[in-house]
Each structure stands twice: as C-alpha cells, then as structure tokens.
C-alpha positions as CSV (number, residue, x, y, z in Angstrom):
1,X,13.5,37.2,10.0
2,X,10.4,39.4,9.6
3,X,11.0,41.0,13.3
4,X,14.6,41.8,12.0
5,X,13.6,43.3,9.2
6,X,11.0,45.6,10.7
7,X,13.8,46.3,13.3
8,X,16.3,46.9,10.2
9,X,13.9,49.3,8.4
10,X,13.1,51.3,11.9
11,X,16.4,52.2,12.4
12,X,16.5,53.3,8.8
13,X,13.7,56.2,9.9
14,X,11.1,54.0,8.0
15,X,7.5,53.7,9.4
16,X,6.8,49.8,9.6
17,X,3.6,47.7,9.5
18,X,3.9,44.2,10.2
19,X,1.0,41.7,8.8
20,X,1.8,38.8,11.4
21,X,-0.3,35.4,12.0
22,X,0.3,33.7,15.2
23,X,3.7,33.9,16.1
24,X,6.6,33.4,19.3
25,X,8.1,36.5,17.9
26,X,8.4,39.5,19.4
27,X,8.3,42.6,17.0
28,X,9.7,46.1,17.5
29,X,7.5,48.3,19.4
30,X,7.9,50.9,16.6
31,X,6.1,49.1,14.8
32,X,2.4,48.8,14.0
33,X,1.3,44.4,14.3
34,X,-1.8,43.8,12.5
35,X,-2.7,39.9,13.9
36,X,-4.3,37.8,11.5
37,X,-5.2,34.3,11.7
38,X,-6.1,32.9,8.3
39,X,-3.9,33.3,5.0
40,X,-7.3,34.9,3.8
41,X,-6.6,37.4,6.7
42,X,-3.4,38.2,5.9
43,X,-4.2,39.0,2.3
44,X,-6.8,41.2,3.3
45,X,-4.7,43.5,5.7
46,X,-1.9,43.3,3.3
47,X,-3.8,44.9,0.4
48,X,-5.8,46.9,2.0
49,X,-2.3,48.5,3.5
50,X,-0.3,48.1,1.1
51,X,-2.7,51.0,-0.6
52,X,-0.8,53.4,1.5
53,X,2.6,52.1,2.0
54,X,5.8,52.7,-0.6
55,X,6.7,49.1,0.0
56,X,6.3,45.5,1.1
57,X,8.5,42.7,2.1
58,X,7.2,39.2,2.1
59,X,9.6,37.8,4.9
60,X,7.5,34.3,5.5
61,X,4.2,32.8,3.5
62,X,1.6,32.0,5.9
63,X,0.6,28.6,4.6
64,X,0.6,27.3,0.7
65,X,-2.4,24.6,1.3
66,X,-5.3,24.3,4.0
67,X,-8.0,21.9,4.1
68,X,-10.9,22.0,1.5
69,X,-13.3,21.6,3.8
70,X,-12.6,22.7,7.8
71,X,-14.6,20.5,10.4
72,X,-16.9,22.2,13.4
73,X,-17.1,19.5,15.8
74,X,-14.2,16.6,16.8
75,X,-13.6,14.0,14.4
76,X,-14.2,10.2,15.4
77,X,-12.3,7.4,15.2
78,X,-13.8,4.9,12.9
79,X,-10.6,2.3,12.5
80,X,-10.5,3.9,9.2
81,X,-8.3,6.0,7.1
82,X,-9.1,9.5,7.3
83,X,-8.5,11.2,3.6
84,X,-8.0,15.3,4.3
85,X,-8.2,17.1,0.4
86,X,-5.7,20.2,0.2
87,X,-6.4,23.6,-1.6
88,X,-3.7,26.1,-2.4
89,X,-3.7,29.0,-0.2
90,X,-4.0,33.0,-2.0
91,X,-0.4,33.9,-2.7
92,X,-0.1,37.2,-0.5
93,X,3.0,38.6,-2.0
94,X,2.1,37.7,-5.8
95,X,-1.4,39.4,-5.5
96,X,0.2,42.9,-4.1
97,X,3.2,42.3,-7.1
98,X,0.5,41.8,-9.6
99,X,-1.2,45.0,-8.3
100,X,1.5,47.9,-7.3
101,X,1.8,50.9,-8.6
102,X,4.8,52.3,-11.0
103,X,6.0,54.1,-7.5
104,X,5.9,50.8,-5.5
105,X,8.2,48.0,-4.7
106,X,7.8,44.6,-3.4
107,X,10.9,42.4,-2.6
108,X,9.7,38.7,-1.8
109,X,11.6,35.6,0.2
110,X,11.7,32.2,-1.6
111,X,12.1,29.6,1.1
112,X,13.5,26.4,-1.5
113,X,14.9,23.2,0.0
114,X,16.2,22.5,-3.8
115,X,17.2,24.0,-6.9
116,X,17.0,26.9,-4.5
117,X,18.3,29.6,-7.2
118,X,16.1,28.7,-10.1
119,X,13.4,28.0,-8.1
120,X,13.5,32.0,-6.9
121,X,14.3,33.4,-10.4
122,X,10.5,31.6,-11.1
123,X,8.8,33.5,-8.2
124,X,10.4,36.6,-8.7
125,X,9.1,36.8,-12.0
126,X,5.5,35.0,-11.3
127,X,5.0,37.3,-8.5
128,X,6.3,40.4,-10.0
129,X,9.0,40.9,-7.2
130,X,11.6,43.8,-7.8
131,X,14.1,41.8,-5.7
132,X,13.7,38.1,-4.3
133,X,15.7,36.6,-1.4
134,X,16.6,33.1,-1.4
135,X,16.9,31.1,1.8
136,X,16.7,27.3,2.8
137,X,14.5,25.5,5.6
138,X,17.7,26.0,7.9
139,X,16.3,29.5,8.7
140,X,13.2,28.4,10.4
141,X,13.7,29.2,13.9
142,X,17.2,29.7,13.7
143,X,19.2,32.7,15.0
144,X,21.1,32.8,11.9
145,X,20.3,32.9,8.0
146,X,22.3,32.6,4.8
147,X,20.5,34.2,1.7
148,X,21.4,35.5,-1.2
149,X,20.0,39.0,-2.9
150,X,18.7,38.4,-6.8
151,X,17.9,41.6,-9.0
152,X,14.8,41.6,-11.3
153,X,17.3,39.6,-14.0
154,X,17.7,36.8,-11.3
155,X,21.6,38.0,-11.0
156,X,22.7,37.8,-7.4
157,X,23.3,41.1,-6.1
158,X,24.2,40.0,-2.6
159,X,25.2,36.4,-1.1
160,X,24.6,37.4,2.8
161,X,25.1,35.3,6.1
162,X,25.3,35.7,10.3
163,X,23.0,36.7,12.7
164,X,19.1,37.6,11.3
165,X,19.8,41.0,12.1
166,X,23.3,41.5,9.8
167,X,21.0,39.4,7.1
168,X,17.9,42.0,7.7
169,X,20.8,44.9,7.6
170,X,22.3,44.0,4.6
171,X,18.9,43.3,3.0
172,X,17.4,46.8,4.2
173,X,20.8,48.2,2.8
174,X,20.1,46.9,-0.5
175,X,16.4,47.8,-0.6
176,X,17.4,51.4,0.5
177,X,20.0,51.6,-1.9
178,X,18.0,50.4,-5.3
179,X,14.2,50.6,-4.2
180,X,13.3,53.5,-1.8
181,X,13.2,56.9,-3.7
C-alpha cells in the first residue's frame, strides 16, 4: 500500500519521502527511501522529516512489541522453556500527530482484525490523525485492499476497494481534496 501511495501522490505533482524498514517492495523512483531497520529508526527519520514536509501518511506500523532484552550471541538449548518479555514499540504516527503544526496533516492506517470501525475512531483520536483508514489483515501482501475513509468525527467519508493503486487513488483524492492547501 505504502509504494501505491507514494506512486498516487507523485502523479499528483507531490514531492514524496518514504520512511521504509526492510521491505520486498519496490517504491517509485520519484521518490526519496530513507531505510531504517528498528521502529526506533523509523521514528527518528520520520520526525526529523516530518519538520519539513506538509504531510504524512502512516501506510503500515513497523512493529507494536520487540523483545525487552535483545540477545548478542545464539541461544542454547537447555530442554527448557524459553520465556521472551515484550515491550511496546514508539507509536510513529501518534508521536508526529501529537506534534504537527496548525499547517500540517497526518492521515493514519488502522490495520483491525475486529471491531475494525470503532477500533479506528480510537486511534484517530489517540493519535491526533486528521483522517484514519481502516483496513483488515487481508491486505497484507495482497494486490488488492478494501478500506474505508473516516473524517476527524469517525464518519466514513469513503468506503473504497480494487487494486492498491485505485485504493491509494482514491485515498490521495481525498487527502488532496480536504487536507493539502
């Protein structure tokens, strides 16, 4: 989805960065890739470029847990259960939602497997999205998508399915319409 959207916005005339971890996707050669690895990575190039950009879209989270506590050297077999603690991960597109500016927008994806709508009326408000797009797991790696739009109220502007590319068309449509000054 993300290499649709930055494909989307492109043809719009939009310049596009792209914050990507390690991916099989190709993106647009318009477009600037910033690799990162770690979610703490990607939260560092996204706010340190989201200081110069009108916009973000948060197309895919990176990770929501990692390990407490990352080993150096192979783990043994003992014949015993291993225990591995999880941590939550930064929340990329809540930390640059919580810190735009009055002229900037950031339009988030909630990827649900239930309660799908309600669930993205909660992160569009916790992560101070100006428009959320809900999808389910069937998107991952999938040529198509079905999403639906939601305005700040959590109304659905936009129920949307086909190809990634009419889904990132649509979206950018949107976007262009009610975000981009």
């Amino acid at each position: 989805m993300g290499s649709a959207l930055a494909a989307a916005a492109l043809n719009l005339g939009h310049e596009v960065v792209v914050i990507s971890g390690p991916v099989s996707v190709e993106y647009p050669n318009a477009a600037t890739v910033i690799p990162v690895i770690s979610t703490d990575e990607m939260l560092q190039a996204a706010v340190e470029t989201f200081k110069t950009c009108d916009g973000a879209i948060g197309a895919a989270a990176p990770c929501d847990y990692m390990p407490r506590e990352m080993q150096t050297q192979k783990i043994s077999k003992t014949g015993k259960p291993l225990a591995i603690e999880l941590v939550e991960t930064p929340d990329v597109v809540a930390t640059l939602g919580q810190n735009k500016r009055h002229d900037q927008w950031v339009v988030g994806f909630a990827l649900e497997t239930e309660d799908r709508h309600f669930r993205a009326i909660v992160k569009l408000e916790r992560k101070h999205c100006d428009l959320m797009v809900s999808n389910g797991p069937a998107a991952i790696d999938a040529a198509d998508n079905e999403v639906e739009l939601l305005d700040r109220d959590g109304a659905v502007i936009e129920a949307i399915q086909g190809t990634k590319e009419h889904v990132a068309d649509r979206l950018l449509k949107q976007i262009h319409d009610r975000l981009i000054r």
